[in-house]
PyMOL Python script that loads the backbone (N, CA, C, O; Angstrom):
from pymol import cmd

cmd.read_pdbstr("""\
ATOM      1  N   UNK A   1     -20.811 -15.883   1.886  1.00  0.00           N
ATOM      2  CA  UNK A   1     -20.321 -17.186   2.247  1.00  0.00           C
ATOM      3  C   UNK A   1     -20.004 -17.957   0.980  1.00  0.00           C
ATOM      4  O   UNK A   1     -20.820 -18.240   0.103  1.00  0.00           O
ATOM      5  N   UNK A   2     -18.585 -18.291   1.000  1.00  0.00           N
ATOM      6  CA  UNK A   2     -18.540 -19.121  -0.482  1.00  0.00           C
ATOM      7  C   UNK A   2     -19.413 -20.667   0.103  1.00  0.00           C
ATOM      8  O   UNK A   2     -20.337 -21.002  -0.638  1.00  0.00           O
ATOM      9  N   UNK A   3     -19.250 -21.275   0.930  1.00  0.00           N
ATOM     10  CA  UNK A   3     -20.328 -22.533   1.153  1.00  0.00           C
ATOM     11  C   UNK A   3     -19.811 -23.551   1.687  1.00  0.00           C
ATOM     12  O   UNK A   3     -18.595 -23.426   1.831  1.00  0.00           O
ATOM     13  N   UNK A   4     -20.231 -24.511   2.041  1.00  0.00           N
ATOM     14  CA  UNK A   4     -20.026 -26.217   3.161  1.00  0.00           C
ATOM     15  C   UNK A   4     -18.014 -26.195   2.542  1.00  0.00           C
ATOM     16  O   UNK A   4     -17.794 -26.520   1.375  1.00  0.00           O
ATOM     17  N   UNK A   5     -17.117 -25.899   3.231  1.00  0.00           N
ATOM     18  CA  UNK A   5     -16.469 -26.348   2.754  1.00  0.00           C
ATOM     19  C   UNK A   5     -15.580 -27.255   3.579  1.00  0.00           C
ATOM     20  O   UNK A   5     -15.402 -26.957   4.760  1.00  0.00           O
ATOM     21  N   UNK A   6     -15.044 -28.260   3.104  1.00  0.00           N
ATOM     22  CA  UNK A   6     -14.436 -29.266   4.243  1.00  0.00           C
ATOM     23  C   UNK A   6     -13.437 -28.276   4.919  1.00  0.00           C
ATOM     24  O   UNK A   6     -13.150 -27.188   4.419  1.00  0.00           O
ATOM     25  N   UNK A   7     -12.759 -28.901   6.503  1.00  0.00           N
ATOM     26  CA  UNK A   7     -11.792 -27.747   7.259  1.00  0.00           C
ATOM     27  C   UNK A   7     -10.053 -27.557   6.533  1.00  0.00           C
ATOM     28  O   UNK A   7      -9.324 -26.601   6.798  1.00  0.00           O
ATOM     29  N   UNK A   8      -9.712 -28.604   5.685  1.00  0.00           N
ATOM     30  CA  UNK A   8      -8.897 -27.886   5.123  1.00  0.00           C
ATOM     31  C   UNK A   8      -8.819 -26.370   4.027  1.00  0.00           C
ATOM     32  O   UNK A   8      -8.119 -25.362   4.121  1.00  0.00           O
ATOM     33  N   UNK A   9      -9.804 -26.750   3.077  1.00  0.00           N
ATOM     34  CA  UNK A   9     -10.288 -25.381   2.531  1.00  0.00           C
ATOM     35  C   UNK A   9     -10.881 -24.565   3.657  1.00  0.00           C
ATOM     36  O   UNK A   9     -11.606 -23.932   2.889  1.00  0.00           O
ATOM     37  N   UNK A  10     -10.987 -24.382   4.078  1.00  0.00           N
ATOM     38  CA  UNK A  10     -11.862 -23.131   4.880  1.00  0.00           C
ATOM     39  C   UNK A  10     -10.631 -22.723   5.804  1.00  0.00           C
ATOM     40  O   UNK A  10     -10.655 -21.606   6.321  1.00  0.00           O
ATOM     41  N   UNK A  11      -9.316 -23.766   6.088  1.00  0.00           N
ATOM     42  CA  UNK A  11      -7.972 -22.936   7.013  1.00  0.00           C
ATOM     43  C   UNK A  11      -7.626 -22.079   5.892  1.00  0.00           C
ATOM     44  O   UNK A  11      -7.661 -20.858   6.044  1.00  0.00           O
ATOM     45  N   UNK A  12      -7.164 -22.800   4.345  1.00  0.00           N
ATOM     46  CA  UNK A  12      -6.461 -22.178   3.077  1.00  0.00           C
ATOM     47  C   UNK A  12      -7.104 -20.809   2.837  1.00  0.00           C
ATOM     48  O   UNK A  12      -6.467 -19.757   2.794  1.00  0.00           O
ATOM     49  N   UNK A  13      -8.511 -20.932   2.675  1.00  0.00           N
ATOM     50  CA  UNK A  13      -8.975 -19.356   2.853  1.00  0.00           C
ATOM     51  C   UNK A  13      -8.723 -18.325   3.942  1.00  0.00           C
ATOM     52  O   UNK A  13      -8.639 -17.126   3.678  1.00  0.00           O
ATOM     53  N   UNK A  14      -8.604 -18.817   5.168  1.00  0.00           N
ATOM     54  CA  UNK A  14      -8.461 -17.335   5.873  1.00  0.00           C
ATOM     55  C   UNK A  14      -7.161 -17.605   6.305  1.00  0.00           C
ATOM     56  O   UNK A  14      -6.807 -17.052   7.346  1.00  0.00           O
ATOM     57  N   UNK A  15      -6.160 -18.538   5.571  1.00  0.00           N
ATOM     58  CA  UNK A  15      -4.581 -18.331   5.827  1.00  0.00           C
ATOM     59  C   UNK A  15      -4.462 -17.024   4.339  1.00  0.00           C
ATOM     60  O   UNK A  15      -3.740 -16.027   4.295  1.00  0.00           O
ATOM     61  N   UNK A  16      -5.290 -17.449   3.456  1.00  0.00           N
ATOM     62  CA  UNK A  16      -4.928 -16.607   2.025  1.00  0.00           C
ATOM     63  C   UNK A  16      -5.574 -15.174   2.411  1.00  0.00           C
ATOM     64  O   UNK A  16      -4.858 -14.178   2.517  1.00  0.00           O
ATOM     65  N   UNK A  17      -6.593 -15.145   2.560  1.00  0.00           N
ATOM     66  CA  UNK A  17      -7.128 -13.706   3.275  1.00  0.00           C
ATOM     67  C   UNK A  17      -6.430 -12.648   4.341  1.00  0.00           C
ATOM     68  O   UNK A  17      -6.565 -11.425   4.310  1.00  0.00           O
ATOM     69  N   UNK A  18      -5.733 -13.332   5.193  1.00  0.00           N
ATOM     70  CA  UNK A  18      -4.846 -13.003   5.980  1.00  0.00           C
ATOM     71  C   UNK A  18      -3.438 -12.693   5.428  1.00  0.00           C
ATOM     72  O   UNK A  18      -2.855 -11.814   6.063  1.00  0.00           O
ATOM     73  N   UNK A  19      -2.900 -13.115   4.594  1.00  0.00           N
ATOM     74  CA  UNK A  19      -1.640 -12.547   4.077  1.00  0.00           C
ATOM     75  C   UNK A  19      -1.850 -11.172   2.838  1.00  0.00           C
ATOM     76  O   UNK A  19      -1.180 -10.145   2.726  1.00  0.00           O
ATOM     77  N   UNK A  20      -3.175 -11.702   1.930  1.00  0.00           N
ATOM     78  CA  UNK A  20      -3.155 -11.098   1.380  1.00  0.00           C
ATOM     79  C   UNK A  20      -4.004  -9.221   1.750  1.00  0.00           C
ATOM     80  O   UNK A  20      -4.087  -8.212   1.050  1.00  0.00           O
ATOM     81  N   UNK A  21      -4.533  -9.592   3.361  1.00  0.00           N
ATOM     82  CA  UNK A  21      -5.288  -8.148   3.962  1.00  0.00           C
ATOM     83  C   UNK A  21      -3.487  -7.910   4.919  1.00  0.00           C
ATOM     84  O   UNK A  21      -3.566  -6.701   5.134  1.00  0.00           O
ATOM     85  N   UNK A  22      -2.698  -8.158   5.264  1.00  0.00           N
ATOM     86  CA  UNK A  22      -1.452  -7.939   5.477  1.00  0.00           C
ATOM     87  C   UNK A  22      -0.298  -7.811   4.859  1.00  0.00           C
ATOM     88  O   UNK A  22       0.812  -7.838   5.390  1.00  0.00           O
ATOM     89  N   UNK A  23      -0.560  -7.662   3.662  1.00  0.00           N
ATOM     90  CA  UNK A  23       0.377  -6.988   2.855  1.00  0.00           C
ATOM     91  C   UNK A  23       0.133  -6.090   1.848  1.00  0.00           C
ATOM     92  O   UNK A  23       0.915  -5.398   1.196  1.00  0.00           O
ATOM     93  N   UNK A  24      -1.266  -6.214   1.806  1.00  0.00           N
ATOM     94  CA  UNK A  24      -2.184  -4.860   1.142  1.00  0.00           C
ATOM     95  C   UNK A  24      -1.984  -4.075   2.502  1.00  0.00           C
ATOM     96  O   UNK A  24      -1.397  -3.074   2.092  1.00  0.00           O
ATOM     97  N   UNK A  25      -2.115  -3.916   3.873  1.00  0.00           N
ATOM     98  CA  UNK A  25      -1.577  -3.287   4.199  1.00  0.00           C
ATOM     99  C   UNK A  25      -0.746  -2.545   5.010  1.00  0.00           C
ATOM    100  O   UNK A  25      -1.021  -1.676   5.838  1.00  0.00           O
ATOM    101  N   UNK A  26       0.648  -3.157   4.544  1.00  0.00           N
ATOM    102  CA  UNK A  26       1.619  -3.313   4.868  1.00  0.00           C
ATOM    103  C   UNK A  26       1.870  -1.736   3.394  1.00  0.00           C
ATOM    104  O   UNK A  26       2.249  -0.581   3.587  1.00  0.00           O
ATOM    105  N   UNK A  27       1.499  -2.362   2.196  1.00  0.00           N
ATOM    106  CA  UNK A  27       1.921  -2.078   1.749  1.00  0.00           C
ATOM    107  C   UNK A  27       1.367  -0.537   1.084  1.00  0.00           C
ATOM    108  O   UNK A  27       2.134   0.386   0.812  1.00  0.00           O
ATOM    109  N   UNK A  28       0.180  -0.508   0.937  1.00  0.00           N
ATOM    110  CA  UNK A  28      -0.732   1.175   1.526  1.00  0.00           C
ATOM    111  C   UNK A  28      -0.159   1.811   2.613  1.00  0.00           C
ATOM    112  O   UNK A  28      -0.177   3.028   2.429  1.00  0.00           O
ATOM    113  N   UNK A  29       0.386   1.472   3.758  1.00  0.00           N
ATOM    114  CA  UNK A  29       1.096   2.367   4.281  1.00  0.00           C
ATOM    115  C   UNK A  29       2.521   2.666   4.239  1.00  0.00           C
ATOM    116  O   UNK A  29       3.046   3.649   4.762  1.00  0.00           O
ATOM    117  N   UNK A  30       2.903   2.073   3.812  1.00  0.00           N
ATOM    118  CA  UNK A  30       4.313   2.620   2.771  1.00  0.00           C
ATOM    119  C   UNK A  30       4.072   3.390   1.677  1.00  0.00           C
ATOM    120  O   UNK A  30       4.718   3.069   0.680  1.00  0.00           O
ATOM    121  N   UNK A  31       3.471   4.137   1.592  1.00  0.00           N
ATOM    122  CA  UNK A  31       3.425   5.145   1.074  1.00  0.00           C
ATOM    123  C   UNK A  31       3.286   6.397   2.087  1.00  0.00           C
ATOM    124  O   UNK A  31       3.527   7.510   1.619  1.00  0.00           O
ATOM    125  N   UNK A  32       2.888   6.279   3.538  1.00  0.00           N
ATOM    126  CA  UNK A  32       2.871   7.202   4.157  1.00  0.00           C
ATOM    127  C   UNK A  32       3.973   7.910   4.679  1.00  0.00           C
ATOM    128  O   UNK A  32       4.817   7.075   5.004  1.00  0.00           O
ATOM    129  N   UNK A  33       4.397   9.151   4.932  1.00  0.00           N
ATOM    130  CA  UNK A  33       5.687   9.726   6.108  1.00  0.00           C
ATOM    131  C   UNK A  33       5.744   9.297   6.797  1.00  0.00           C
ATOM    132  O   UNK A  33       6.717   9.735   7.411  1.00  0.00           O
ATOM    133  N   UNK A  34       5.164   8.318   7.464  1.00  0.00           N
ATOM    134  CA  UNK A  34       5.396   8.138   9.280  1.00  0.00           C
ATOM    135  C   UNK A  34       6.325   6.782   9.081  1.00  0.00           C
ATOM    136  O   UNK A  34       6.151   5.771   8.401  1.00  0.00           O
ATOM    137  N   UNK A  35       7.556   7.266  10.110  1.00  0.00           N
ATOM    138  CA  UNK A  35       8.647   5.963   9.740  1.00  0.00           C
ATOM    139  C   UNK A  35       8.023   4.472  10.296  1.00  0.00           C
ATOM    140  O   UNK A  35       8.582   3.473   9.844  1.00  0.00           O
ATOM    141  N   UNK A  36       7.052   4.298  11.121  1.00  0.00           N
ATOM    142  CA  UNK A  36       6.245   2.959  11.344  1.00  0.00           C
ATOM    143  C   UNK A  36       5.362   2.505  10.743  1.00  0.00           C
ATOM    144  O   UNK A  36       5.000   1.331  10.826  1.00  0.00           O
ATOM    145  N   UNK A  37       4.734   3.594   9.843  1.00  0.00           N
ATOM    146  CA  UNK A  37       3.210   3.293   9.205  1.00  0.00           C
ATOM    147  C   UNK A  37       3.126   1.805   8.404  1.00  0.00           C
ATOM    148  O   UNK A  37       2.045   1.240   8.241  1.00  0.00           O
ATOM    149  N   UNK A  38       4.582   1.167   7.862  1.00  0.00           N
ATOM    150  CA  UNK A  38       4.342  -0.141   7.649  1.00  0.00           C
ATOM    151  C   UNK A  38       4.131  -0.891   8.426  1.00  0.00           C
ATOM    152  O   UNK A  38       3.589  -1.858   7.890  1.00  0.00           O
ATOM    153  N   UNK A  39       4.283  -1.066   9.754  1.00  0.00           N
ATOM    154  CA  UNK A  39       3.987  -1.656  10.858  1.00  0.00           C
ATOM    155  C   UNK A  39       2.825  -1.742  11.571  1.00  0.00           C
ATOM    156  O   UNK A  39       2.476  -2.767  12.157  1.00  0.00           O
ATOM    157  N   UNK A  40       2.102  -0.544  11.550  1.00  0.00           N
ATOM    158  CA  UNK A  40       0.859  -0.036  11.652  1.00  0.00           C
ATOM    159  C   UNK A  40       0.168  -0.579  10.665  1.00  0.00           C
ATOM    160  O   UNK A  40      -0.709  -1.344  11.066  1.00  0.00           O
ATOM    161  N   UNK A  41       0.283  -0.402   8.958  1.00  0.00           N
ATOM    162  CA  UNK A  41      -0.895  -0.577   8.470  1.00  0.00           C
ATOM    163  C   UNK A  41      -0.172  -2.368   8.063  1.00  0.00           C
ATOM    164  O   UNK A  41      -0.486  -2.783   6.948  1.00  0.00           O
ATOM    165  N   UNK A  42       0.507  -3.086   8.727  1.00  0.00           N
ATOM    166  CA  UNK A  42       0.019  -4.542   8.370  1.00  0.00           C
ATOM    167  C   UNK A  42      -0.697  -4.790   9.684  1.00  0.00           C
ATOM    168  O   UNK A  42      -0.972  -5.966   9.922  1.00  0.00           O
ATOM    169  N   UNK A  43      -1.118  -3.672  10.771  1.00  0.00           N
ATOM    170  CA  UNK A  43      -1.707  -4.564  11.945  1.00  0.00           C
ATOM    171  C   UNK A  43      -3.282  -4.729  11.554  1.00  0.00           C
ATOM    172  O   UNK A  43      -4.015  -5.709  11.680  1.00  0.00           O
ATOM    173  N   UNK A  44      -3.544  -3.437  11.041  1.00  0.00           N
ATOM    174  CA  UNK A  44      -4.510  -3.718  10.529  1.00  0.00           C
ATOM    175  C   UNK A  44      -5.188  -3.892   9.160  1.00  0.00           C
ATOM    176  O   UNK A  44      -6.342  -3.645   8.812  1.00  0.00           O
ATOM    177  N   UNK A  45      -3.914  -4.497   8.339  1.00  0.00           N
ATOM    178  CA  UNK A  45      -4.389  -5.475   7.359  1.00  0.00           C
ATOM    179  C   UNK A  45      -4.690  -6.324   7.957  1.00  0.00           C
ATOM    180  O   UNK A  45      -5.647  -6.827   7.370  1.00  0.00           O
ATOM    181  N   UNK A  46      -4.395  -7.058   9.145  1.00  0.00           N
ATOM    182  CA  UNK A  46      -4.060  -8.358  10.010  1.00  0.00           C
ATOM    183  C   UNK A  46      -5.617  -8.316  10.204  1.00  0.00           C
ATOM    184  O   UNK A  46      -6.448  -9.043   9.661  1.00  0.00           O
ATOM    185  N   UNK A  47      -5.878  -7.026  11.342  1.00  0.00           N
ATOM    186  CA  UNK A  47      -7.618  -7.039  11.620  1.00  0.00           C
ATOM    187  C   UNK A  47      -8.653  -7.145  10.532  1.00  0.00           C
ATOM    188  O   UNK A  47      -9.663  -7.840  10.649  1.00  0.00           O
ATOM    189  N   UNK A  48      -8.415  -6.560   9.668  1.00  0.00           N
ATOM    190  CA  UNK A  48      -9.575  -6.885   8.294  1.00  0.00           C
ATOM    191  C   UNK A  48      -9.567  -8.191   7.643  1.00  0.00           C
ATOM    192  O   UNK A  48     -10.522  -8.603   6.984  1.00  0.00           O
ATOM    193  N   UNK A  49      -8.523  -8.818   7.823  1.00  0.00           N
ATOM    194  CA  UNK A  49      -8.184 -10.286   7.250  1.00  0.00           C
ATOM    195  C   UNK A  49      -8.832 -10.987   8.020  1.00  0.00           C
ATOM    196  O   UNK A  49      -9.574 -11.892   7.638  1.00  0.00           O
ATOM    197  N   UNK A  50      -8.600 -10.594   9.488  1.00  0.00           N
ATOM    198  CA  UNK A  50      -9.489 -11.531  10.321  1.00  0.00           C
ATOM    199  C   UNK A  50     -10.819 -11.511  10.140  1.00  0.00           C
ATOM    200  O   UNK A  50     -11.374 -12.586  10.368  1.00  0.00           O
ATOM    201  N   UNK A  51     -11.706 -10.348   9.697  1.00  0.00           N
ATOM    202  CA  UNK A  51     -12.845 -10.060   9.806  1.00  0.00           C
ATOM    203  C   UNK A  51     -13.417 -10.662   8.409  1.00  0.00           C
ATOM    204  O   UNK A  51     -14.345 -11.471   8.400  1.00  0.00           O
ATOM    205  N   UNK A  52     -12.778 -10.192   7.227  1.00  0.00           N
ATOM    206  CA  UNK A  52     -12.742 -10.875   5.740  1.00  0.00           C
ATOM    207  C   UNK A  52     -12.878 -12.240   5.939  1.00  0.00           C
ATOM    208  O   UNK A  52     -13.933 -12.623   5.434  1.00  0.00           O
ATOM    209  N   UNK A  53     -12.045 -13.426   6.637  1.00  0.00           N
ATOM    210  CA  UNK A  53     -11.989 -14.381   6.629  1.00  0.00           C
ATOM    211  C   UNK A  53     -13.532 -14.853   7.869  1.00  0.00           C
ATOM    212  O   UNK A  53     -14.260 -15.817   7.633  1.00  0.00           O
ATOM    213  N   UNK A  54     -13.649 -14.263   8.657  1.00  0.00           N
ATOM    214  CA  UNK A  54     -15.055 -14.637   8.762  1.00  0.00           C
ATOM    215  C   UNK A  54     -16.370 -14.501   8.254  1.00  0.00           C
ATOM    216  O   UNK A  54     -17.413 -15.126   8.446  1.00  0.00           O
ATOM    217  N   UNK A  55     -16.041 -13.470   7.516  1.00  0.00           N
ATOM    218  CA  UNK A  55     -17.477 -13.151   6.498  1.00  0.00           C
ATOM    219  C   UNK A  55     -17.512 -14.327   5.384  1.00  0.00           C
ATOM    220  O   UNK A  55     -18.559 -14.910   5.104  1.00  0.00           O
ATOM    221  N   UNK A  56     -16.374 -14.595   4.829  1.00  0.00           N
ATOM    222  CA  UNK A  56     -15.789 -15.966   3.972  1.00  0.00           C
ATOM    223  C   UNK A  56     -16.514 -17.201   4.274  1.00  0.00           C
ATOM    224  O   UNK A  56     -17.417 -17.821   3.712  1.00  0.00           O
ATOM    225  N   UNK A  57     -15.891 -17.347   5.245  1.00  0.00           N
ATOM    226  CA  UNK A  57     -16.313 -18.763   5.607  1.00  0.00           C
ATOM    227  C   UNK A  57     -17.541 -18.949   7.060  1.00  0.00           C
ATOM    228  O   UNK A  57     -17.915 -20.025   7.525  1.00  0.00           O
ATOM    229  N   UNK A  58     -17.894 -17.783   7.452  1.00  0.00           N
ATOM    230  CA  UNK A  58     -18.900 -18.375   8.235  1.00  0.00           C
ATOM    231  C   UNK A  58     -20.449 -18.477   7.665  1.00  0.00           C
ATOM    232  O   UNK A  58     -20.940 -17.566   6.998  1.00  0.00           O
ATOM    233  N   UNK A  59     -21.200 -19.750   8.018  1.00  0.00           N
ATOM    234  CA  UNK A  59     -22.551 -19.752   7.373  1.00  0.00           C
ATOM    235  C   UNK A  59     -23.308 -19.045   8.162  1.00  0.00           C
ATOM    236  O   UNK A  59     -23.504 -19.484   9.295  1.00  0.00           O
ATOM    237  N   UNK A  60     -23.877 -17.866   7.785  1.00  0.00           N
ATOM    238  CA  UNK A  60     -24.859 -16.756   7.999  1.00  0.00           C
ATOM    239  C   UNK A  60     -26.288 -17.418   8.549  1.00  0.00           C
ATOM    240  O   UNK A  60     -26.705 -17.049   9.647  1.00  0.00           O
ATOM    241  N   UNK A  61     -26.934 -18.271   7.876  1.00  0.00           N
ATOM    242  CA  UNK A  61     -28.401 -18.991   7.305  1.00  0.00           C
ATOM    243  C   UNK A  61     -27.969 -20.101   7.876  1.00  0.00           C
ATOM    244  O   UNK A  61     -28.684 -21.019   7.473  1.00  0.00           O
ATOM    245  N   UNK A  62     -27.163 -20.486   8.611  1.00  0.00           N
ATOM    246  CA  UNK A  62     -27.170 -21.912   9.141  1.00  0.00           C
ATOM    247  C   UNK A  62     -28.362 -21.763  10.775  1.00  0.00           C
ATOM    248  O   UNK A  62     -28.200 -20.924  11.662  1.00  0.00           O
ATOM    249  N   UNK A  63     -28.999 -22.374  10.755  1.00  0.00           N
ATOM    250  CA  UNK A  63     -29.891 -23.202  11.899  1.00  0.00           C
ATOM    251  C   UNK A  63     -29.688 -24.320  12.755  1.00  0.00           C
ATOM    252  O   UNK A  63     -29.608 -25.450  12.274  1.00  0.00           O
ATOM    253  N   UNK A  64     -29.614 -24.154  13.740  1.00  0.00           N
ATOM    254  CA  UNK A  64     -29.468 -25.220  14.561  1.00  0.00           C
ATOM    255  C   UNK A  64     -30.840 -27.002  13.984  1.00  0.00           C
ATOM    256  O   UNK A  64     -31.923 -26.674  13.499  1.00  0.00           O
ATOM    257  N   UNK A  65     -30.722 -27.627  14.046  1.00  0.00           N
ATOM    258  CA  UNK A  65     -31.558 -28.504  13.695  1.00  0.00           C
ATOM    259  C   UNK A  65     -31.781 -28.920  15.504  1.00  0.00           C
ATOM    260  O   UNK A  65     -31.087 -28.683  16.493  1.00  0.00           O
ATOM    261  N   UNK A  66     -32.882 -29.521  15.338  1.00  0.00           N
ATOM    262  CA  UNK A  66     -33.726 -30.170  16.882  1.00  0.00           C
ATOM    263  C   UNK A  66     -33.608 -31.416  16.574  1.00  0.00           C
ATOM    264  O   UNK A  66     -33.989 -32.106  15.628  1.00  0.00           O
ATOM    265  N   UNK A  67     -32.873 -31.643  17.758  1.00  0.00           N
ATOM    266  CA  UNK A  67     -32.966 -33.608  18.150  1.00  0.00           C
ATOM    267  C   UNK A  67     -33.863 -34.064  18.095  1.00  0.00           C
ATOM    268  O   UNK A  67     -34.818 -33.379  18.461  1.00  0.00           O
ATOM    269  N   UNK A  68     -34.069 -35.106  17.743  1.00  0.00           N
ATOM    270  CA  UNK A  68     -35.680 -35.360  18.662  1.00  0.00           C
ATOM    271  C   UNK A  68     -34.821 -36.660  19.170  1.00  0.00           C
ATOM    272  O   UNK A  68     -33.753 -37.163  18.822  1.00  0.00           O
ATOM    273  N   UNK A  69     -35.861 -36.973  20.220  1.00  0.00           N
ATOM    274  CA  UNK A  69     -35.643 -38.221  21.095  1.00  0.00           C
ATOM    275  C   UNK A  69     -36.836 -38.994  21.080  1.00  0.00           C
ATOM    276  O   UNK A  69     -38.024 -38.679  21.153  1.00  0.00           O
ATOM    277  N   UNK A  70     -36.161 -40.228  20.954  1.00  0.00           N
ATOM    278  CA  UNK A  70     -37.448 -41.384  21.074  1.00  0.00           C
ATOM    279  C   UNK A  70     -37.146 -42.034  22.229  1.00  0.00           C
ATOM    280  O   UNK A  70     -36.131 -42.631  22.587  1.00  0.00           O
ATOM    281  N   UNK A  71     -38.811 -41.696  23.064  1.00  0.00           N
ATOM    282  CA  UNK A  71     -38.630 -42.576  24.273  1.00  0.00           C
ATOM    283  C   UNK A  71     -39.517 -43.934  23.655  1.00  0.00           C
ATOM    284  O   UNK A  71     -40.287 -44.107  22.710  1.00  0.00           O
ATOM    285  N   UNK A  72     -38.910 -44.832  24.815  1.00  0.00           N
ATOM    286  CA  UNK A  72     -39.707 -46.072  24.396  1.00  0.00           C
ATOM    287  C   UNK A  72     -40.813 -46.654  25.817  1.00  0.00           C
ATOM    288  O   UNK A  72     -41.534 -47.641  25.673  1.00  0.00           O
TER     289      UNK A  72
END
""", "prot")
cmd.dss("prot")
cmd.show_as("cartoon", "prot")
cmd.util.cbc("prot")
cmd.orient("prot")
């Protein structure tokens, strides 16, 4: 977890994670024979970006905190 970050940084990261796990591979499978494999491997650059970008930014160690209520 990089940490508390306000919601604009935390979109910028898994917009940046996401292009950059979709064209890594996009671009690893262009190197393969198969005439789609670029198509294929940006789907799942797409899926690891998604998964990357939640390991990123979600807090692991976060706890719910307890209300308390005051009756009177």
């Amino acid at each position: 977890m990089i940490g508390p970050l306000p919601r604009l940084h935390r979109l910028l990261v898994v917009a940046v994670a996401l292009i950059v796990a979709i064209a890594s591979g996009a671009w690893v499978a262009h190197f393969s024979p198969l005439p789609v494999a670029a198509v294929a491997g940006a789907m799942w650059g797409f899926f690891a970006g998604i998964v990357l970008a939640y390991v990123l930014v979600h807090d692991f160690h976060a706890h719910p905190h307890p209300v308390r209520l005051r009756r009177h």
